[in-house]
Every structure is written in structure tokens, then in C-alpha cells.
PDB file with SEQRES, HELIX, SHEET and CRYST1 records, atoms N, CA, C and O in Angstrom:
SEQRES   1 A   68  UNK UNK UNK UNK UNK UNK UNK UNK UNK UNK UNK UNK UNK          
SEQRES   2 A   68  UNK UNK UNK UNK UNK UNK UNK UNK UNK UNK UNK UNK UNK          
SEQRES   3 A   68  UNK UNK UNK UNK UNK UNK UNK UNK UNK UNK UNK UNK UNK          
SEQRES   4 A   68  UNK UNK UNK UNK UNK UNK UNK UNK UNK UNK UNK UNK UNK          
SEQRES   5 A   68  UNK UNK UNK UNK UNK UNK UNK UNK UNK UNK UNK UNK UNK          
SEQRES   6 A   68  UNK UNK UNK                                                  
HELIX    1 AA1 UNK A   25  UNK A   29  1                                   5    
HELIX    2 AA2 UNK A   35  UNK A   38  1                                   4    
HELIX    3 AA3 UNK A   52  UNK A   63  1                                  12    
CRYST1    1.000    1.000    1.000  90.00  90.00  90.00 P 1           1          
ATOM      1  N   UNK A   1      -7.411   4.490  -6.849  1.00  0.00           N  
ATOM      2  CA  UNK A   1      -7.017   5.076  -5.598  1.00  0.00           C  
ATOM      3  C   UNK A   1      -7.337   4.107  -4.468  1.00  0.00           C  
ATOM      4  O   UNK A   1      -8.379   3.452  -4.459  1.00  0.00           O  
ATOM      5  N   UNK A   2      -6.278   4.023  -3.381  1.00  0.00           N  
ATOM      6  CA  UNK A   2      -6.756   3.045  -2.445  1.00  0.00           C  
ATOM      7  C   UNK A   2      -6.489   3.354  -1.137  1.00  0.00           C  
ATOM      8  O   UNK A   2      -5.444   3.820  -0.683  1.00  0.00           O  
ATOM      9  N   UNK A   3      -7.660   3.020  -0.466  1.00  0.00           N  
ATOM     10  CA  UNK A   3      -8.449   3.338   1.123  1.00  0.00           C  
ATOM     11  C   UNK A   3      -7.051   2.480   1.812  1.00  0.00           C  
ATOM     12  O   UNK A   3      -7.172   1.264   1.959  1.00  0.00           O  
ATOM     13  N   UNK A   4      -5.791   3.128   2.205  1.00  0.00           N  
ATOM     14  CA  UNK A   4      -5.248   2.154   2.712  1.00  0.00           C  
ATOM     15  C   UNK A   4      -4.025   3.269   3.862  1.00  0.00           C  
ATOM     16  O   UNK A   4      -3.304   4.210   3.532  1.00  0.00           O  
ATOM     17  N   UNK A   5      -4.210   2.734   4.987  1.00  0.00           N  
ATOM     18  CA  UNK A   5      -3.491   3.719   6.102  1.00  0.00           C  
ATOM     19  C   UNK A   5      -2.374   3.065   6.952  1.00  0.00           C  
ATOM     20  O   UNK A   5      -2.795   1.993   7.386  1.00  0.00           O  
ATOM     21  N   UNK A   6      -1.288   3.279   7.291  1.00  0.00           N  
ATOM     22  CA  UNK A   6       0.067   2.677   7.848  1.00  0.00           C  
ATOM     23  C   UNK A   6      -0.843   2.468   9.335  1.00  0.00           C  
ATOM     24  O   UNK A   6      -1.855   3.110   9.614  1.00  0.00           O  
ATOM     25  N   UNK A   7      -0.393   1.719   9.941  1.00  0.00           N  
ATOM     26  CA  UNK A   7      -0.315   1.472  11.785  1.00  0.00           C  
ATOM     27  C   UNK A   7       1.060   1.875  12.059  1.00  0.00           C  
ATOM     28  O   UNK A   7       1.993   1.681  11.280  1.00  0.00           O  
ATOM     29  N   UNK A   8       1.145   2.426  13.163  1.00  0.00           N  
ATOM     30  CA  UNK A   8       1.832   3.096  14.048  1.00  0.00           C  
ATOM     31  C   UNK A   8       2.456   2.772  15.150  1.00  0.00           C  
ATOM     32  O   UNK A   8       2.202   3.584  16.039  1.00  0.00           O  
ATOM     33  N   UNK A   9       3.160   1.940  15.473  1.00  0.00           N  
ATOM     34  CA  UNK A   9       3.087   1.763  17.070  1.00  0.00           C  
ATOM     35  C   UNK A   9       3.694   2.236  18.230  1.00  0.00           C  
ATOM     36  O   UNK A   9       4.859   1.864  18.371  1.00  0.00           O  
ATOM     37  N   UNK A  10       3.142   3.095  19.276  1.00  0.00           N  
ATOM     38  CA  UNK A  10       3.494   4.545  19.696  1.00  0.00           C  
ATOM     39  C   UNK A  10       4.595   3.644  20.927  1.00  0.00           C  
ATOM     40  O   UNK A  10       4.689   2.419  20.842  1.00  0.00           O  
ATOM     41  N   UNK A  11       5.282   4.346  21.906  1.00  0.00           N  
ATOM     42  CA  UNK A  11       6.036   3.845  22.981  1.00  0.00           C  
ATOM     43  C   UNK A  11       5.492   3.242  23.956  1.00  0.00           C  
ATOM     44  O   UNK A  11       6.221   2.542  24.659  1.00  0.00           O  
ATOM     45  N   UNK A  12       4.353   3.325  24.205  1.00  0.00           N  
ATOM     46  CA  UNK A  12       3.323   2.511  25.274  1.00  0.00           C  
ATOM     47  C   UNK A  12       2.877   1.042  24.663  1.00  0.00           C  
ATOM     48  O   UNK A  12       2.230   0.155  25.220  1.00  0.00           O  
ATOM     49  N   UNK A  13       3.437   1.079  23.333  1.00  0.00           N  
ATOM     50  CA  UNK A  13       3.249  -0.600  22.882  1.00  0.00           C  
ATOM     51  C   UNK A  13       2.134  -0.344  22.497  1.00  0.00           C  
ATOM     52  O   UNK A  13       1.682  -1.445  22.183  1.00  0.00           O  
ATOM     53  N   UNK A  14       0.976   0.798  22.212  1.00  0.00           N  
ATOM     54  CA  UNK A  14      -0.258   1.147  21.547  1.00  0.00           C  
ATOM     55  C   UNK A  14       0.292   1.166  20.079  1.00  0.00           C  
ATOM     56  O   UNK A  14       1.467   1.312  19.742  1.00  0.00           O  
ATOM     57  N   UNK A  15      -1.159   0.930  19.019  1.00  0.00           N  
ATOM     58  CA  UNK A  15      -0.996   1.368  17.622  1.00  0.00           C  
ATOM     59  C   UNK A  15      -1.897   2.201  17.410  1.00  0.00           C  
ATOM     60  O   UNK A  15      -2.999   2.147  17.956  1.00  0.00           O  
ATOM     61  N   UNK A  16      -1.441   3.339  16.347  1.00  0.00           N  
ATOM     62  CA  UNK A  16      -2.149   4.087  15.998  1.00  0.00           C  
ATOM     63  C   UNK A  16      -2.133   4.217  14.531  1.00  0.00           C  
ATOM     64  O   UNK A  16      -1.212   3.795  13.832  1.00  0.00           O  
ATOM     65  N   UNK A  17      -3.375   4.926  14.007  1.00  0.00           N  
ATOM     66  CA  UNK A  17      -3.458   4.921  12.538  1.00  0.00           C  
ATOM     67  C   UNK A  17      -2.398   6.254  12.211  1.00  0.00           C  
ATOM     68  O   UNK A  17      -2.345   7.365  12.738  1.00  0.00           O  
ATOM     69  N   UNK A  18      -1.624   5.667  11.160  1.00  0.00           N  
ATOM     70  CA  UNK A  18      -0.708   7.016  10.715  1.00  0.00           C  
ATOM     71  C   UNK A  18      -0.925   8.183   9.373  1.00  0.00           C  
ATOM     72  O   UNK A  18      -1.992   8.193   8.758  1.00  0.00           O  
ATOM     73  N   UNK A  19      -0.185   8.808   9.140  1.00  0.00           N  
ATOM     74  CA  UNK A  19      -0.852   9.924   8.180  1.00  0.00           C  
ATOM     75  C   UNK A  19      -0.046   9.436   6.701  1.00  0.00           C  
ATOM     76  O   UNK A  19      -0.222  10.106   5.683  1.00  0.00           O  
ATOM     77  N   UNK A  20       0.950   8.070   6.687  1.00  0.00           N  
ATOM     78  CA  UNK A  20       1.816   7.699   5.423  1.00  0.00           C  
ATOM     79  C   UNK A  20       2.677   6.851   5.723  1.00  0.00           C  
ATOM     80  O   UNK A  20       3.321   6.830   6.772  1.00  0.00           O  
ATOM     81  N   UNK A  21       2.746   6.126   4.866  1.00  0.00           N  
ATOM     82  CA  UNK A  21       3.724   5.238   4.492  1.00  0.00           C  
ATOM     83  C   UNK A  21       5.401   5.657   4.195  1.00  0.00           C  
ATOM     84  O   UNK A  21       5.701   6.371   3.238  1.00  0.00           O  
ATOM     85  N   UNK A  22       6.491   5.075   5.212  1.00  0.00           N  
ATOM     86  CA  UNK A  22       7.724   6.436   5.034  1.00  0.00           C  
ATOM     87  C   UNK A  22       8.264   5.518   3.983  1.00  0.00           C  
ATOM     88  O   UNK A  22       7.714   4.470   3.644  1.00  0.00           O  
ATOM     89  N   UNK A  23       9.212   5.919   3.568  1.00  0.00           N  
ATOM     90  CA  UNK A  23      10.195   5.899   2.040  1.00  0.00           C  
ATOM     91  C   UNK A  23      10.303   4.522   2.588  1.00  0.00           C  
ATOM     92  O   UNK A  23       9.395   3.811   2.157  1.00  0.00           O  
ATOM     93  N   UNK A  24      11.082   3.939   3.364  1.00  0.00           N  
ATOM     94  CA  UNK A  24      11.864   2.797   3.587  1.00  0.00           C  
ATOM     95  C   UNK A  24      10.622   1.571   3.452  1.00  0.00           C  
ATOM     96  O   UNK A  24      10.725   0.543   2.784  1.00  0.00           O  
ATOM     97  N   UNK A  25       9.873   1.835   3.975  1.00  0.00           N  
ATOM     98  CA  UNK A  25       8.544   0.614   3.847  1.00  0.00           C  
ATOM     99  C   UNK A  25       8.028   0.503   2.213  1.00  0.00           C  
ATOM    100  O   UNK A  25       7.483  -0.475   1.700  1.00  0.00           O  
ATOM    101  N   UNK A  26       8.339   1.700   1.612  1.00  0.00           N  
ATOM    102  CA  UNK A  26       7.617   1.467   0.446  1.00  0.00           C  
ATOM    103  C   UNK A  26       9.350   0.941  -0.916  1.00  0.00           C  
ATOM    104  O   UNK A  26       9.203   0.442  -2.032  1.00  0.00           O  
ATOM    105  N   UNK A  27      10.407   1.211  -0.408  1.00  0.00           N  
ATOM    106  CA  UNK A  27      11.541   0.570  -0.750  1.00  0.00           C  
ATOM    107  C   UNK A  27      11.350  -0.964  -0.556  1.00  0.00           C  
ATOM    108  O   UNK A  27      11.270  -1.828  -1.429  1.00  0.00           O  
ATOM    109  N   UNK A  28      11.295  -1.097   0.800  1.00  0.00           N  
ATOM    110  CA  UNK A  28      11.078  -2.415   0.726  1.00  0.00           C  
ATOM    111  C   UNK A  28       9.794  -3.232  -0.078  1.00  0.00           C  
ATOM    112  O   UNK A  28       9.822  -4.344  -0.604  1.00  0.00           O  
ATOM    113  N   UNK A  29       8.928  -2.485   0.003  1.00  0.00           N  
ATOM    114  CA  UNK A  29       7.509  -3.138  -0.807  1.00  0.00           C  
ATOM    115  C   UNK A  29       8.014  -3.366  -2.273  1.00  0.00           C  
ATOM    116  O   UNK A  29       7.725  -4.460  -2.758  1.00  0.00           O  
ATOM    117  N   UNK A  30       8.724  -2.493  -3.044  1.00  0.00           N  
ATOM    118  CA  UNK A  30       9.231  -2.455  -3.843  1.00  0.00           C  
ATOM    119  C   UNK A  30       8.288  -1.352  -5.164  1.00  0.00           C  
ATOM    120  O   UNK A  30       7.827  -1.619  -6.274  1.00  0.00           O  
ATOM    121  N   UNK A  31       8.320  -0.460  -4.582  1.00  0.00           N  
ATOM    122  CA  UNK A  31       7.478   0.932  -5.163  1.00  0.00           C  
ATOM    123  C   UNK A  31       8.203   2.003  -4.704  1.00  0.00           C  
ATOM    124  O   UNK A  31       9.095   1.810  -3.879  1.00  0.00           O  
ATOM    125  N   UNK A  32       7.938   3.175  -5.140  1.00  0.00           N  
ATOM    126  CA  UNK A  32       8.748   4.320  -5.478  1.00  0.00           C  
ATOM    127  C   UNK A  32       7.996   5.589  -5.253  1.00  0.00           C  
ATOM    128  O   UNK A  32       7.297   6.111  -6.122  1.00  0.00           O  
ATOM    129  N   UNK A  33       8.190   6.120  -3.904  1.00  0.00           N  
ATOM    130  CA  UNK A  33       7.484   6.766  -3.506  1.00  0.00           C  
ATOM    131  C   UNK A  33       6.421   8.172  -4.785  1.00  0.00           C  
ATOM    132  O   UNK A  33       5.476   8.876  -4.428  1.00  0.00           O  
ATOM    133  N   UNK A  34       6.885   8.134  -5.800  1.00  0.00           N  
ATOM    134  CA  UNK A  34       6.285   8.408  -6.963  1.00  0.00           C  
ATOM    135  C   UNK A  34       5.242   7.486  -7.763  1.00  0.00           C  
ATOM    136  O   UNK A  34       4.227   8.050  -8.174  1.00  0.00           O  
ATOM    137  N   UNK A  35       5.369   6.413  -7.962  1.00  0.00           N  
ATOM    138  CA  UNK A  35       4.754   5.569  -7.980  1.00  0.00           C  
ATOM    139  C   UNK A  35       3.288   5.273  -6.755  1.00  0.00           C  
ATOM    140  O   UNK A  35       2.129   4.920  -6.974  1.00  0.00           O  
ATOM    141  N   UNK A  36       3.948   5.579  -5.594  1.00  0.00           N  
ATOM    142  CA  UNK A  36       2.676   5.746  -4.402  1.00  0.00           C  
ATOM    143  C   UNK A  36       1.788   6.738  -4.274  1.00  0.00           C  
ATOM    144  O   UNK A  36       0.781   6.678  -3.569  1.00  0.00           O  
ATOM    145  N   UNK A  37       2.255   8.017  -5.194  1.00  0.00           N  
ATOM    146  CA  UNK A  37       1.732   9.218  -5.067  1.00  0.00           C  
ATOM    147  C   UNK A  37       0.889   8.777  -6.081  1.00  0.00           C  
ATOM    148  O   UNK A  37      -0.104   8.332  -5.506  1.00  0.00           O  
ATOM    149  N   UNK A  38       0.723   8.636  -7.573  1.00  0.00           N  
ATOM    150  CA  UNK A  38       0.057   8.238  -8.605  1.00  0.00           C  
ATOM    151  C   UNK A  38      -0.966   7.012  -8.146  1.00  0.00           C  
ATOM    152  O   UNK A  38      -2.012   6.858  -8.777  1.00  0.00           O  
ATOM    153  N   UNK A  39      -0.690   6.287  -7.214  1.00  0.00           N  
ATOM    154  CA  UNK A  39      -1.702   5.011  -6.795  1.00  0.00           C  
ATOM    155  C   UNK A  39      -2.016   5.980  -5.384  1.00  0.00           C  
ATOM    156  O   UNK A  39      -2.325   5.367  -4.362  1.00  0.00           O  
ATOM    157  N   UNK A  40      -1.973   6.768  -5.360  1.00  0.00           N  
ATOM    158  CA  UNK A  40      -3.368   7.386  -4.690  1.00  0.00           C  
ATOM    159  C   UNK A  40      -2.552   7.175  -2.960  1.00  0.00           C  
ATOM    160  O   UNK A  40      -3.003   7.942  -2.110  1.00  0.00           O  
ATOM    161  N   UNK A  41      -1.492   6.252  -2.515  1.00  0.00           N  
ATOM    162  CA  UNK A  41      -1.011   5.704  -1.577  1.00  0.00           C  
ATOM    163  C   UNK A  41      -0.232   7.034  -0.906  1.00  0.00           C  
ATOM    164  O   UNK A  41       0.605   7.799  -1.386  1.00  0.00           O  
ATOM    165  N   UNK A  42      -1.028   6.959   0.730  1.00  0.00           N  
ATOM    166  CA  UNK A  42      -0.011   8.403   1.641  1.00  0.00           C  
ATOM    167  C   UNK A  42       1.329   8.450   1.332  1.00  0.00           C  
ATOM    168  O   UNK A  42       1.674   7.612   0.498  1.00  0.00           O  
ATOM    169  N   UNK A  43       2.133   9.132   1.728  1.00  0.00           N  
ATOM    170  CA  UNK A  43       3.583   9.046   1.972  1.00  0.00           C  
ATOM    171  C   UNK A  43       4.319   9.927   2.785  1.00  0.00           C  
ATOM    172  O   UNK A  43       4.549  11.034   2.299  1.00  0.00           O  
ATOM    173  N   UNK A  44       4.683   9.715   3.761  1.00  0.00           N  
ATOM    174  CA  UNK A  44       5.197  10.556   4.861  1.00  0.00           C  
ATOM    175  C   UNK A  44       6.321  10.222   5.154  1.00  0.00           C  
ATOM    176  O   UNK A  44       6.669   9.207   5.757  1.00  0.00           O  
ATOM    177  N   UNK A  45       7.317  11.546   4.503  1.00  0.00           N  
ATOM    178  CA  UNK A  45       8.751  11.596   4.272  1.00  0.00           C  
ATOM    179  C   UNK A  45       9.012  11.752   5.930  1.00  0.00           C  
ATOM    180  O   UNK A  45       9.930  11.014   6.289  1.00  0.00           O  
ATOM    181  N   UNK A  46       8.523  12.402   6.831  1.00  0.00           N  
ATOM    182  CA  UNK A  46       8.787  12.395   8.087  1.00  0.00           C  
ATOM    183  C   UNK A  46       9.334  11.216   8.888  1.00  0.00           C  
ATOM    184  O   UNK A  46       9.913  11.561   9.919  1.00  0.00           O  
ATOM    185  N   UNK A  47       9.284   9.923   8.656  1.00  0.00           N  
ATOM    186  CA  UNK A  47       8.626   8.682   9.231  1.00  0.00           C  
ATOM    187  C   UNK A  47      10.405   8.173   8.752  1.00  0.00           C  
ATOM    188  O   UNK A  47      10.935   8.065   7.646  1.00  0.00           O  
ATOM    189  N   UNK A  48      10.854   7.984   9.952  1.00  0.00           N  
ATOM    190  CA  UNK A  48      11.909   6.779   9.437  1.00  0.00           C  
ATOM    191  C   UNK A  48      11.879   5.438   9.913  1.00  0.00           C  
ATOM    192  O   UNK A  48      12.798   4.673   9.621  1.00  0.00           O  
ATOM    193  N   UNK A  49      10.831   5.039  10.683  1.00  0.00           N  
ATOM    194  CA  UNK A  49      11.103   3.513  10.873  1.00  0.00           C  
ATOM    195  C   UNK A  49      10.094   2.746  10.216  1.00  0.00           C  
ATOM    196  O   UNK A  49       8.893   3.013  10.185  1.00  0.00           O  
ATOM    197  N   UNK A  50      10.747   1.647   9.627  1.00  0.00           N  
ATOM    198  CA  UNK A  50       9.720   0.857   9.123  1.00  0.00           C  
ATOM    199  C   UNK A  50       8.707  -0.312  10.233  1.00  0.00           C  
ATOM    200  O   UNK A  50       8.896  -0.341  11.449  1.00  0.00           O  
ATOM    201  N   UNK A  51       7.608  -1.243   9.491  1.00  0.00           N  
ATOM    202  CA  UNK A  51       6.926  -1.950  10.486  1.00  0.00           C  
ATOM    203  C   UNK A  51       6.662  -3.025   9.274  1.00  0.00           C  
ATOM    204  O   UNK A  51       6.258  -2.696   8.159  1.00  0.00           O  
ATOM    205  N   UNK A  52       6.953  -4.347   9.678  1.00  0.00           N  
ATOM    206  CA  UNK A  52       6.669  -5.357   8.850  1.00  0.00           C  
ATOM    207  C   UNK A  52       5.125  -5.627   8.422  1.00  0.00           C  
ATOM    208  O   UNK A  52       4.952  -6.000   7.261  1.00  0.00           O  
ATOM    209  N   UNK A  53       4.081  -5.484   9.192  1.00  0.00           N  
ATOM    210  CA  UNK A  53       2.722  -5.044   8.704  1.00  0.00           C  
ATOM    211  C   UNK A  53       2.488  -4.278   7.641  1.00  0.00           C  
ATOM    212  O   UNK A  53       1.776  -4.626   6.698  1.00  0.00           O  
ATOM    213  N   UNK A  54       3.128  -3.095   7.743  1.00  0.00           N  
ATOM    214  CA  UNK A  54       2.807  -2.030   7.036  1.00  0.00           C  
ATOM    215  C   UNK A  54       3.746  -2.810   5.269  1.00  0.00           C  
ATOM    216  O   UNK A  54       3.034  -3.283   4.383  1.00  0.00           O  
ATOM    217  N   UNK A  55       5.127  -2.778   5.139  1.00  0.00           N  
ATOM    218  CA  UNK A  55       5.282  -3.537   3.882  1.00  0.00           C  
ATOM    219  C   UNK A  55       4.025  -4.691   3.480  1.00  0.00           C  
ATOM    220  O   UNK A  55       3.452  -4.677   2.390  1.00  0.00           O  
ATOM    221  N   UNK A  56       3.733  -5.657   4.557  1.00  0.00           N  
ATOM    222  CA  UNK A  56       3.081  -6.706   3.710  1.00  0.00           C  
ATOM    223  C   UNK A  56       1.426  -5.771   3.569  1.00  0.00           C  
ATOM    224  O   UNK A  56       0.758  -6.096   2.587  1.00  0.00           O  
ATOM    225  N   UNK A  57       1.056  -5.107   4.136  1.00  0.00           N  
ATOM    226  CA  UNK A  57      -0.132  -4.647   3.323  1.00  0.00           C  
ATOM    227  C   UNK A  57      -0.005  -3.816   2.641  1.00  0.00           C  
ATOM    228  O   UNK A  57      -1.023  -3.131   2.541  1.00  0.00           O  
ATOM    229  N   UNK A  58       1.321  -3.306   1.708  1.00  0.00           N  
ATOM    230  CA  UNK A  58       2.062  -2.808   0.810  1.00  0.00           C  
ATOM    231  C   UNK A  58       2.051  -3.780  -0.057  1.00  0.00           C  
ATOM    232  O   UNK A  58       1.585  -3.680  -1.192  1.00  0.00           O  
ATOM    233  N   UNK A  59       2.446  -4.549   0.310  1.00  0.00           N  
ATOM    234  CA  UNK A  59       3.030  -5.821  -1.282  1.00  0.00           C  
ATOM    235  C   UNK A  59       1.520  -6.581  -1.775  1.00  0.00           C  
ATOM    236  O   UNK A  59       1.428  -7.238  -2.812  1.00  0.00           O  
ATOM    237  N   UNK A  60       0.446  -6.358  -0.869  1.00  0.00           N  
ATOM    238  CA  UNK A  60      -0.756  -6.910  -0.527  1.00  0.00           C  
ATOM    239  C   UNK A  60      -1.591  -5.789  -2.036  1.00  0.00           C  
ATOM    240  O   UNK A  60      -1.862  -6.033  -3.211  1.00  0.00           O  
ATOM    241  N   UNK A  61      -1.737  -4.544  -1.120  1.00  0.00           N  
ATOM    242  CA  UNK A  61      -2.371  -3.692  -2.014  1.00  0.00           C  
ATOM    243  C   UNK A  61      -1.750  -3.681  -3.332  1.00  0.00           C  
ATOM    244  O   UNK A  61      -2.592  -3.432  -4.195  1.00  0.00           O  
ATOM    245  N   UNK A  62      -0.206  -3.920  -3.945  1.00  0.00           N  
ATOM    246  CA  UNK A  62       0.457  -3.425  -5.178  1.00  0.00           C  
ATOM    247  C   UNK A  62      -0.080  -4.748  -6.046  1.00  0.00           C  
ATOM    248  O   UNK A  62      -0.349  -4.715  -7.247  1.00  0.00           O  
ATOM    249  N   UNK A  63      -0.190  -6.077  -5.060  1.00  0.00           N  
ATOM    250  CA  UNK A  63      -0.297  -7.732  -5.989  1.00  0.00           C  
ATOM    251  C   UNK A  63      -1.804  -7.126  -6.494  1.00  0.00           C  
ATOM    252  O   UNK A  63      -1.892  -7.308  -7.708  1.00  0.00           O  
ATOM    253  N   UNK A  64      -2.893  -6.532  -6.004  1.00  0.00           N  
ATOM    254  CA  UNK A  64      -3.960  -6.443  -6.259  1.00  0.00           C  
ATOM    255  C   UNK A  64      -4.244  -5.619  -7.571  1.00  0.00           C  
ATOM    256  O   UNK A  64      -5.345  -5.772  -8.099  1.00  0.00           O  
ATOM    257  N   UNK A  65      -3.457  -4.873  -8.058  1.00  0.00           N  
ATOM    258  CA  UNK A  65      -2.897  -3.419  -8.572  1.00  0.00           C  
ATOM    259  C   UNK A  65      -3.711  -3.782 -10.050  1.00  0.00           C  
ATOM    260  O   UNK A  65      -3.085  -4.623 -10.695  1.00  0.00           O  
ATOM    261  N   UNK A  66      -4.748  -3.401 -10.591  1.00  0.00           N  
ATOM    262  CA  UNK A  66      -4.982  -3.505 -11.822  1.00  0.00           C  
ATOM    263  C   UNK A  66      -4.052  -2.737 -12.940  1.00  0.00           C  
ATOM    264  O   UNK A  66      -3.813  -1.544 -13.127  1.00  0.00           O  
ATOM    265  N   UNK A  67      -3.657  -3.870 -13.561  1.00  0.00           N  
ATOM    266  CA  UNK A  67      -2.560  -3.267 -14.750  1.00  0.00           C  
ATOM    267  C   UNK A  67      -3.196  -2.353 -16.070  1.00  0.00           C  
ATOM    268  O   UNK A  67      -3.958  -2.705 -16.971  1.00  0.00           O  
ATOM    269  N   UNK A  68      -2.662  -1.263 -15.837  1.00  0.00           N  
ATOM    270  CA  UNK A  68      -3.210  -0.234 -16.851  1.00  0.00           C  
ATOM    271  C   UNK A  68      -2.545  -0.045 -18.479  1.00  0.00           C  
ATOM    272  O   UNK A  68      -3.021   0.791 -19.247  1.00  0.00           O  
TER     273      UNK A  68                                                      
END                                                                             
């Protein structure tokens, strides 16, 4: 399971910590929002825009991924 939370970045150009990772970031990471649920990873179908941060500490956490 992994300690790992999306950034946000609100209309004032602030970031905030978010409640999941939306479908499209984890498409692009190349995982399956089923796959994110089983690795313990948020997922918040709500969320349609992606953030290039958020994939690479996606592709970051999955390279780390002990193979079971």
C-alpha cells in the first residue's frame, strides 16, 4: 500500500493536496484504475484534468512496485 496523494492546483495558482488520482492521469501512467485500487492508490472518478506531476509520481511509485 502506498502513502501517495495527487497535488491540486486551485484557480489562484495555489496547490492543494487532493483526495485521488482521476482516470486520465492514471491512463496516462499506464495503470488501470483497478489496478490502483489493489495498490492501495486513491482514485477520484470526479477529477477530469490531468497534471504532469501527478503522472510522473505515478510512473515513479508503479517503477518502484515490488513484483508479486
Amino acid at each position: 500500500m502506498y502513502n501517495i496523494k495527487p497535488t491540486i492546483q486551485k484557480p489562484d495558482g495555489k496547490t492543494k493536496s487532493g483526495k485521488g488520482f482521476s482516470p486520465d492521469e492514471l491512463a496516462k501512467a499506464g495503470i488501470t484504475c483497478f489496478q490502483a485500487k489493489q495498490l492501495g492508490i486513491p482514485v477520484d472518478f470526479r477529477r477530469k484534468s490531468t497534471h504532469e506531476s501527478n503522472i510522473e509520481a505515478l510512473t515513479n511509485v508503479i517503477a518502484k512496485k515490488p513484483e508479486a
